[in-house]
C-alpha positions in Angstrom: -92.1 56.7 -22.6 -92.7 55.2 -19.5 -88.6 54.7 -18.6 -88.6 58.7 -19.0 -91.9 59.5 -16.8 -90.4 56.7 -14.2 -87.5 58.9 -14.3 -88.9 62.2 -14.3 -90.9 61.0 -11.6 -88.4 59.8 -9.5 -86.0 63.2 -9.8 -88.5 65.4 -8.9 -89.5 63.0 -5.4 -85.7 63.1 -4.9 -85.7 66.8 -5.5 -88.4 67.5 -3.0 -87.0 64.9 -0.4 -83.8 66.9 -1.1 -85.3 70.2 -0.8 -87.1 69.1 3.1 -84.4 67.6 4.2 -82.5 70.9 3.4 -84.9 72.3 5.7 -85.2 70.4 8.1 -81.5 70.6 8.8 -81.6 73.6 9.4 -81.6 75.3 12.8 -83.6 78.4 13.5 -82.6 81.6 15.6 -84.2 80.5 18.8 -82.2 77.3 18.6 -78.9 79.3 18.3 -79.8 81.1 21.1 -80.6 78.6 23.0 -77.3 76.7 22.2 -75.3 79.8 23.1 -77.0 80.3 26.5 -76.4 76.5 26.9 -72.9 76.8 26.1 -71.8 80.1 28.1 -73.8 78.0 31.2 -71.8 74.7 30.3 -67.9 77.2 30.3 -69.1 78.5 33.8 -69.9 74.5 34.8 -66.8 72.6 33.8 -64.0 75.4 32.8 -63.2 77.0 30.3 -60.8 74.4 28.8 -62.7 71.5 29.2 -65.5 73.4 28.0 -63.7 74.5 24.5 -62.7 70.7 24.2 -66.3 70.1 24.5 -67.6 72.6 21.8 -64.7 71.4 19.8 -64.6 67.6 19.8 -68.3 66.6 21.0 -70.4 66.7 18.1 -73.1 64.7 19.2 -73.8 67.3 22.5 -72.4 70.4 20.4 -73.5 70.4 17.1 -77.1 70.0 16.1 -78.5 70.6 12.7 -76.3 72.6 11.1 -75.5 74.5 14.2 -72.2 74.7 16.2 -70.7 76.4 18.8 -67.9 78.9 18.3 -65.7 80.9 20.8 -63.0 83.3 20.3 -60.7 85.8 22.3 -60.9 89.2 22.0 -57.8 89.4 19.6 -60.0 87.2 17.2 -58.1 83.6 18.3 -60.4 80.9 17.8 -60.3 78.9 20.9 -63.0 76.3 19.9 -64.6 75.6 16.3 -67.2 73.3 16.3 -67.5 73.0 12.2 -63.8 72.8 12.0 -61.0 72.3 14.6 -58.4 72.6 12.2 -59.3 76.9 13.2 -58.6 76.1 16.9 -55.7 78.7 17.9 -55.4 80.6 14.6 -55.9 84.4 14.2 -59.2 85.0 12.5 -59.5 88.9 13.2 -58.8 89.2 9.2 -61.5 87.2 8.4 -64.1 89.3 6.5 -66.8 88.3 4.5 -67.7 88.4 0.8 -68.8 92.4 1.3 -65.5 93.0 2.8 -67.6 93.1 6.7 -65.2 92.4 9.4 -66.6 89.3 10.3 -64.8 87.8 13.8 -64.0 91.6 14.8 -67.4 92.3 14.4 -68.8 89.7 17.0 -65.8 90.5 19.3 -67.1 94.1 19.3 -70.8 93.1 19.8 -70.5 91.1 22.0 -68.6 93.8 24.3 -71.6 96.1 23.6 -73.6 93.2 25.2 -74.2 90.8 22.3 -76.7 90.1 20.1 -77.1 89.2 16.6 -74.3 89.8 13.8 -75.5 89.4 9.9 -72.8 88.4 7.3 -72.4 86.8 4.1 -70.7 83.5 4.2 -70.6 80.7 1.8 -73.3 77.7 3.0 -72.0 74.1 3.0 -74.7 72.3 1.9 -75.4 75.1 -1.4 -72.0 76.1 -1.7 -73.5 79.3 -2.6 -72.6 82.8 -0.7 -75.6 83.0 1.7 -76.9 85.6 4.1 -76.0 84.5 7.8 -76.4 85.4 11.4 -74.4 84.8 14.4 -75.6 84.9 17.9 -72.9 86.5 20.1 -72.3 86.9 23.4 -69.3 87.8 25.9 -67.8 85.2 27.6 -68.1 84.4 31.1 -64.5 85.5 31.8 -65.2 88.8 30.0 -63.4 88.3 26.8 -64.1 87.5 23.1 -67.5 85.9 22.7 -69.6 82.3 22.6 -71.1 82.1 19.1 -73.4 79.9 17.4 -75.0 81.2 13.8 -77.4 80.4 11.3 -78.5 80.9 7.5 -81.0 83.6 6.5 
């Protein structure tokens, strides 16, 4: 009996240790702001090329949490990924999202409007699950596409 209550016992601490960590991992909306306005400020500081390498390829400056920084062109091209630079230079404009919204369209379009936040549905890596999201969006400094960086709901 005591094997199983040692056991129990032990599950349920590494359930809640599990479940913190979960959110602690997480980054919040003012963070994703803040990343963005760091980002659009670090492309008007360095270039844009060095700066896309940067969001890219420097995950210890670029990625915190689970945060990353994202830009694309206006015809949806991602021209840096931080989560995955396997996207770098591929046409996401078809990209939608599990309720069929136009997902890197959408933030193009926002973000000529003057930005702000886009909500989506988009499957969550540490769940695996289809979660509610939000993107933070703004134009770029040249004028085209937008810097992104979102978060769960």
């Amino acid at each position: 009996m005591k094997t199983i209550t040692r056991r129990t016992l032990m599950a349920v601490a590494l359930a809640c240790a599990a479940g913190g960590t979960l959110a602690q991992d997480r980054g919040s909306k003012d963070e994703a702001k803040a990343m963005v306005e760091a980002a659009v400020a670090h492309i008007k500081a360095v270039g844009a090329e060095k700066a896309y390498a940067d969001f890219t390829n420097d995950k210890a400056n670029w990625n915190k949490k689970d945060l990353y920084v994202m830009v694309y062109d206006n015809k949806g091209t991602a021209l840096a990924h931080g989560a995955n630079a396997k996207l770098v230079g591929k046409d996401m404009s078809a990209v939608k999202d599990a309720n069929g919204t136009p997902i890197v369209n959408g933030m193009v379009a926002l973000a000529a409007k003057g930005g702000g936040w886009f909500d989506y549905d988009w499957p969550d890596p540490l769940t695996k699950k289809i979660m509610p999201k939000t993107t933070y969006a703004v134009k770029q400094p040249n004028g085209e596409g937008f810097v992104g960086v979102g978060v769960y709901r």
